[in-house]
C-alpha positions in Angstrom: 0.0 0.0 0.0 1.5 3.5 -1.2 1.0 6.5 0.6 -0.9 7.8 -1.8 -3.5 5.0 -1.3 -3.3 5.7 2.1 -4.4 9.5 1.4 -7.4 8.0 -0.7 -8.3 6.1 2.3 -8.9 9.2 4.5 -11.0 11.1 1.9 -13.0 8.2 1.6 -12.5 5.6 3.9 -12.8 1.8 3.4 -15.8 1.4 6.1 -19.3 2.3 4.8 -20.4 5.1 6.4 -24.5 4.7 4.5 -25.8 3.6 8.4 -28.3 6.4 7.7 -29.9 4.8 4.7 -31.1 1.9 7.5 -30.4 -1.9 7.5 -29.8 -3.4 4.2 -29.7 -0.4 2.6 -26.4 0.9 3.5 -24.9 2.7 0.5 -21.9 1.9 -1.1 -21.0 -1.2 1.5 -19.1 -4.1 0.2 -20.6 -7.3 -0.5 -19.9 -10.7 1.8 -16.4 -11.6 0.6 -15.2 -8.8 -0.7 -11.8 -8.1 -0.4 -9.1 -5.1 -0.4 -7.2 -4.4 -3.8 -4.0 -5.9 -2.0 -5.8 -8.9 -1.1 -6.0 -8.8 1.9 -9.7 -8.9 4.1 -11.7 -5.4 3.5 -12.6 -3.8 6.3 -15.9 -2.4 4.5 -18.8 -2.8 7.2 -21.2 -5.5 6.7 -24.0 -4.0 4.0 -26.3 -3.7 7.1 -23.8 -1.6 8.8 -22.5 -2.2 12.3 -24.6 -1.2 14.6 -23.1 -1.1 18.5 -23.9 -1.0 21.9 -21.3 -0.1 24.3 -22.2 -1.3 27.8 -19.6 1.1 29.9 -19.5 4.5 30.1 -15.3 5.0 31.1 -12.4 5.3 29.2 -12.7 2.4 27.6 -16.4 2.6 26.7 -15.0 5.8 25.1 -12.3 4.4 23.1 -14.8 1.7 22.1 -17.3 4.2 20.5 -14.6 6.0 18.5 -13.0 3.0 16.8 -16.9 2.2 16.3 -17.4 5.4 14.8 -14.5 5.8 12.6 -14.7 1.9 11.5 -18.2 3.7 9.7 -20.3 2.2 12.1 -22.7 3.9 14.6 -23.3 3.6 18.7 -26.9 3.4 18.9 -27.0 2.9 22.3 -24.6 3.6 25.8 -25.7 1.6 29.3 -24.0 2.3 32.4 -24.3 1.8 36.2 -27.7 3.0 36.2 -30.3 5.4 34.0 -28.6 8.6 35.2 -25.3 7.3 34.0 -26.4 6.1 30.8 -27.6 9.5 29.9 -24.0 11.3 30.3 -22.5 8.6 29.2 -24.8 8.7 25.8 -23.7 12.2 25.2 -20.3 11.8 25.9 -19.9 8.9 23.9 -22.2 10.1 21.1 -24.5 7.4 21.3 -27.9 7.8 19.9 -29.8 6.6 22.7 -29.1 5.5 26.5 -30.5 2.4 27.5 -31.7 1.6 31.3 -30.1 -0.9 32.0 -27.4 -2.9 30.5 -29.9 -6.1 29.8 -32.4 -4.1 27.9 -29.5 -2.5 25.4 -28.6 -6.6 25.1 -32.4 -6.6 23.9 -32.4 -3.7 21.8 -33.0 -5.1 18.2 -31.3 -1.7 16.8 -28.0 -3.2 18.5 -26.3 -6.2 16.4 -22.6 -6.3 18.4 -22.5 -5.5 21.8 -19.4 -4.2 23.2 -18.8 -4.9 26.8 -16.1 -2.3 28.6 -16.8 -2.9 32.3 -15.5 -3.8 35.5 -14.5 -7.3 35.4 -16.4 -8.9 37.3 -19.6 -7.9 35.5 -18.0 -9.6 32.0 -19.2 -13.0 32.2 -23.1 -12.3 32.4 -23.3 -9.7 30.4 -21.4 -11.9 28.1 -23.0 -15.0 28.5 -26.7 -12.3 28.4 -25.6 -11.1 25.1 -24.6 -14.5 23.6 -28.0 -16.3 24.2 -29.5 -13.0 23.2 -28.2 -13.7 19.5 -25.5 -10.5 19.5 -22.1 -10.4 18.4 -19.6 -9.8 21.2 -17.1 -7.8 22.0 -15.9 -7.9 25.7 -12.6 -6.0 27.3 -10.3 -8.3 28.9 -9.8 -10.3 31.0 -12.7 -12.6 29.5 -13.4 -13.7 32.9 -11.9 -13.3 36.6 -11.4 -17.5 36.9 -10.7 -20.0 34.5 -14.3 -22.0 34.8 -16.2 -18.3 33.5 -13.7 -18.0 30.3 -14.6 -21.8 29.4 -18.3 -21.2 29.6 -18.0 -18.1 27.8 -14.9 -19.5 25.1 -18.0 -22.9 24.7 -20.8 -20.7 24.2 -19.1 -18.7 21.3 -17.6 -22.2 20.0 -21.9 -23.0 19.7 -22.9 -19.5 18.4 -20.0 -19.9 15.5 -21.0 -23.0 14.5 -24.9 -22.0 15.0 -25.0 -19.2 13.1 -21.3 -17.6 12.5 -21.4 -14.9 15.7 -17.9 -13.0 16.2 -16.6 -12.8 19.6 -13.8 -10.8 20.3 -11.6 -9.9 23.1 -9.7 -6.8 22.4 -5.8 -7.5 22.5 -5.3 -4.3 20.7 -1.6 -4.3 20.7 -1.6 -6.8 17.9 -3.2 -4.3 15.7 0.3 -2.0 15.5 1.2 -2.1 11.9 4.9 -2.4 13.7 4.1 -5.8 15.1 2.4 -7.2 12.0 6.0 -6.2 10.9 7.6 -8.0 13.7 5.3 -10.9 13.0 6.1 -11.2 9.3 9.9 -11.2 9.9 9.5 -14.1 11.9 7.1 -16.3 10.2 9.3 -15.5 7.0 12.5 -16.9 8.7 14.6 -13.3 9.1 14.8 -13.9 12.3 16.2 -17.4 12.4 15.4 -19.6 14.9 14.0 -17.9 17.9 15.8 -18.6 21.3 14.8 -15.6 23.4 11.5 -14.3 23.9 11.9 -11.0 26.8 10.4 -7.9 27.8 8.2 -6.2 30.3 5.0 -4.6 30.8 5.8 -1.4 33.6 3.1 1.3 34.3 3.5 3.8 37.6 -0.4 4.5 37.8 -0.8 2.8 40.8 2.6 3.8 42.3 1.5 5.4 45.2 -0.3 4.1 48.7 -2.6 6.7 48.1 -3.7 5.6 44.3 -6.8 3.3 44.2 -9.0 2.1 41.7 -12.0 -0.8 41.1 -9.5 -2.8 40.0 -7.2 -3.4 43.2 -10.9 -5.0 45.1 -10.6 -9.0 44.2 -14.7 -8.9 44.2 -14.4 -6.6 41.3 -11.5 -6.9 39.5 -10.5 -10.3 40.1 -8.1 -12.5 41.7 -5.2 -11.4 39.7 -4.2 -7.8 38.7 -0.9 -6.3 37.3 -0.7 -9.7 35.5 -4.5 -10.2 34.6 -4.8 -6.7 33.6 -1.4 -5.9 31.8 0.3 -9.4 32.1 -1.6 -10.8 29.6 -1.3 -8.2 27.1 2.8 -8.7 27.2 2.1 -12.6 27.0 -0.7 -12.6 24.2 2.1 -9.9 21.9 4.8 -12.7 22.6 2.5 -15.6 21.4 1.0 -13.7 18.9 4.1 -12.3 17.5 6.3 -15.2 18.0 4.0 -17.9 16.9 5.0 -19.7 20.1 3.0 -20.7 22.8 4.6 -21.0 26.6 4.3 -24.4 28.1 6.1 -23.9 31.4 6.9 -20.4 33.7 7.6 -20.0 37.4 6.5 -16.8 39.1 6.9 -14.4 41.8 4.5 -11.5 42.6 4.4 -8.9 45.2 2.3 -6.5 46.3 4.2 -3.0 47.3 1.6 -1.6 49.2 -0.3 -3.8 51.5 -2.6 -0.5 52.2 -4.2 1.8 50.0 -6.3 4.8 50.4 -10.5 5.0 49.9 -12.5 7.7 48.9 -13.5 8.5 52.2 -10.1 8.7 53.6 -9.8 5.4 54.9 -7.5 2.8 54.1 -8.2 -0.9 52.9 -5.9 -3.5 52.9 -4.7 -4.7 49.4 -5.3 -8.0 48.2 -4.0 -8.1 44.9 -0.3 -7.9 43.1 1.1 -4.9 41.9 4.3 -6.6 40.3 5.1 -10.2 38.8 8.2 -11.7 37.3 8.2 -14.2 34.9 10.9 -17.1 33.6 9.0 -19.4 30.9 9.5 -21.9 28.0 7.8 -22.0 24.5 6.9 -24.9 22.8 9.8 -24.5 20.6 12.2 -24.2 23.0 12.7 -20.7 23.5 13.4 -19.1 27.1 12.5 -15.8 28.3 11.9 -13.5 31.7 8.8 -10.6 31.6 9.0 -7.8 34.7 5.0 -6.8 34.6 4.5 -3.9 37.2 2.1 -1.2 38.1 4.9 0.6 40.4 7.3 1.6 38.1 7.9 5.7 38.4 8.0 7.3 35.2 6.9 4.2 32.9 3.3 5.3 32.0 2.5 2.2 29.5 5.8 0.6 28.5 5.0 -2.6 26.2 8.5 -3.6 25.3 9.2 -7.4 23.8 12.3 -8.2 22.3 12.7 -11.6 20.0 16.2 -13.4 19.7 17.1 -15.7 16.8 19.9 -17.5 14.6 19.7 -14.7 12.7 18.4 -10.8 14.1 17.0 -9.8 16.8 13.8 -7.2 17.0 12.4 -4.9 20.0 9.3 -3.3 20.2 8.2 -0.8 22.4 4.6 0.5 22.3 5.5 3.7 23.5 7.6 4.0 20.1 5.0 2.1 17.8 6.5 3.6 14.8 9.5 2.1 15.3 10.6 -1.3 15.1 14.8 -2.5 15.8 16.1 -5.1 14.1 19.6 -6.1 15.1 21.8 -8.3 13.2 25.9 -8.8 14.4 26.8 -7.0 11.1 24.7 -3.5 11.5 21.9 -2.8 13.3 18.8 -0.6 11.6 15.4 1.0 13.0 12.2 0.3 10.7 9.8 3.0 10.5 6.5 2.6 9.8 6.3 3.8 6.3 3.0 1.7 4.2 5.6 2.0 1.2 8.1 -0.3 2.8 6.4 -2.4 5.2 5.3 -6.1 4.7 1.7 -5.9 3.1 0.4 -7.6 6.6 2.0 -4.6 7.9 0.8 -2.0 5.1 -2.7 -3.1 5.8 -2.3 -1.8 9.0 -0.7 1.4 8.3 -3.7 3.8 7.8 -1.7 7.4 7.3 1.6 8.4 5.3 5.0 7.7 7.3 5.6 10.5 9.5 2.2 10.7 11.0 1.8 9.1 13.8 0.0 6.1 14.4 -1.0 4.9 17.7 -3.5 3.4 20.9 -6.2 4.7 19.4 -5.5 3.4 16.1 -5.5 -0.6 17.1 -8.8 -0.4 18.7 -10.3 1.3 14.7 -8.2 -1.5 13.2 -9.7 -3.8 15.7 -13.3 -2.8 14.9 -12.7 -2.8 11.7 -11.6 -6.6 11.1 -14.4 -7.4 13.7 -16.6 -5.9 11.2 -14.9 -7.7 8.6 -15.3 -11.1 10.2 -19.4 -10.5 10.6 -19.5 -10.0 6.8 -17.8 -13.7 6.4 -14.1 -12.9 5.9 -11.6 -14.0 8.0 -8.9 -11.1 9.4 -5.8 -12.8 10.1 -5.3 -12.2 13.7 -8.3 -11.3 15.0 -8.4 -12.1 18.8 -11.3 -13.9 19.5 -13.3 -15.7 23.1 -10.4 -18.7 22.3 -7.7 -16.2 23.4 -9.6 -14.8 26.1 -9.6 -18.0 27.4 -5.6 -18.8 26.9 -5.7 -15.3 29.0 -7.2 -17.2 31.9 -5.2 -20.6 31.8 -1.9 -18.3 32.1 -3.1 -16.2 34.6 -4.3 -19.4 36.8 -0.9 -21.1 36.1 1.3 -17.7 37.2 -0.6 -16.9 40.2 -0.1 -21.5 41.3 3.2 -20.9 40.8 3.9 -18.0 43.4 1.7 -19.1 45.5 3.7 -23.0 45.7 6.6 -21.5 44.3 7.2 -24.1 41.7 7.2 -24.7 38.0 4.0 -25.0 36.3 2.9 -27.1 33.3 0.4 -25.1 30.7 -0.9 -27.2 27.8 -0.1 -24.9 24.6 
């Protein structure tokens, strides 16, 4: 994809943007199996649009609604904690209508995907609610707070594929970098060599201080697990996903820096939860690696960072530098930029403005979207992360936090 393609895009962008012309009459939207020029899966909308309800009304629910929107597709409805809620969080979110409650946006026959940005706890009925309501899902991770609730929920999107093709989708956005569709390529086409160390980390400093508190410290809400539920399985999902490799055995240690935290009222509560976890593992093909996954580190606001060893190069990637990629070689070393002239046309695909303007958070979640869109129309986006995932979320979390608790190597069927 040239930049000049990429310029058409903007004036007129892939997604059908006809949702006012109603269902089934959405104007210029492609037909089932269309695909891109380049050949790889449009991101046109279904030709009855896409048609969302975002049950949420936070940051997420807001990043939600804007990929929504700029994948063409329209927010026709916002539920929240209760009516009041809904009705800021309509207008904030530019949704056309605020639901009562989050079960009667799940009935809504206006709504077609519903898009579950919650705290966690709440992800398994409302999941499980929208499924057997006949909706197309897309729910923030983690899928579930235990193992047992991300099998019923990874089952009952097995029954609604095969029943009648539903998309579920759990949003591990950072695959949706056009720099690690880059990273990707370069190993599945052998540049790399054999891989033989998989490292990184995942450091944030939000909850740094005794006096920082959220939802997501409570257990009850949040879940058992929470630096490496929350973040942890964003830095293990890039490494598989990149890699190709899946991690069969780790050890772990966790800790939690400050026992007590501050409440709203000026009380303290005791904390239950990790705020840091270290990692050693083995892949499936053999490769080793260590991850640091911490929300204590001072200064690091959202540092992705995986690096990938082989025979051959090595490449970093760090997602507060997402236009970059390394790639380092014992002769000369080079940085990639994302430029949709040079990349791989995995990459290209990706790559939505001319090099030099930068691409980034927000971005994934739109490319997300999109391919959701794409895989309700019948096509099938190469790497879109689906229930199935969510679910290898939960196994890994389960096997980190056995292993500091009994201190011992654990076994995790790839």
């Amino acid at each position: 994809m040239r930049a000049d393609d990429v310029e058409q895009d903007l004036r007129t962008p892939r997604a059908a943007t006809a949702l006012a012309h109603g269902p089934g009459g959405a104007a210029g939207s492609a037909p089932t199996g269309a695909v891109d020029p380049d050949g790889a899966p449009s991101s046109r909308l279904p030709a009855a649009g896409y048609h969302a309800g975002i049950i949420g009304t936070g940051f997420m629910g807001g990043v939600h609604a804007r990929a929504v929107r700029a994948s063409g597709g329209a927010v026709v409805a916002v539920a929240g904690s209760d009516a009041a809620g809904a009705r800021e969080g309509a207008a904030q979110l530019g949704a056309a209508a605020a639901a009562p409650d989050p079960q009667s946006l799940i009935d809504d026959p206006d709504v077609d995907v519903v898009h579950i940005c919650t705290p966690n706890y709440l992800h398994v009925p409302l999941a499980e609610a929208a499924l057997r309501a006949g909706k197309h899902v897309v729910c923030e991770k983690p899928l579930a707070t235990d193992v047992e609730g991300a099998v019923r929920l990874a089952e009952l999107a097995d029954a609604a594929r095969e029943t009648d093709g539903r998309v579920t989708v759990v949003p591990f956005a950072y695959r949706f970098h056009p720099m690690v569709r880059e990273a990707r390529e370069l190993v599945r086409n052998g540049a790399v060599g054999t891989v033989s160390l998989v490292h990184g980390s995942y450091l944030q400093d939000w909850l740094l201080n005794a006096s920082d508190d959220n939802w997501r410290v409570d257990p009850a809400l949040g879940g058992a697990s929470r630096a490496f539920g929350d973040i942890g399985s964003h830095f293990c999902d890039l490494l598989e996903f990149t890699t190709g490799q899946r991690i069969v055995r780790l050890v772990a240690q966790q800790t939690t820096v400050n026992p007590l935290r501050g409440d709203a009222q000026g009380g303290q509560h005791r904390v239950r939860t990790e705020d840091a976890v270290t990692l050693q593992y083995a892949t499936d093909a053999g490769a080793l690696g260590t991850a640091v996954i911490s929300q204590v580190s001072a200064g690091r606001k959202n540092r992705l960072y995986l690096e990938i060893s082989g025979s051959r190069s090595t490449l970093s990637f760090d997602q507060e530098q997402p236009e970059l990629l390394w790639e380092g070689r014992r002769d000369a070393s080079r940085v990639l930029v994302r430029d949709p002239e040079s990349l791989s046309s995995a990459a290209a695909r990706y790559s939505r403005l001319p090099a030099g303007h930068a691409q980034g958070y927000q971005e994934c979640f739109d490319a997300l979207v999109a391919d959701t869109a794409a895989a309700i129309a019948g096509r099938v986006p190469d790497g879109l992360p689906t229930f199935d995932d969510g679910l290898r979320a939960a196994r890994l979390a389960e096997a980190v936090a056995r292993s500091a608790r009994t201190g011992t190597w654990v076994e995790i069927d790839a």
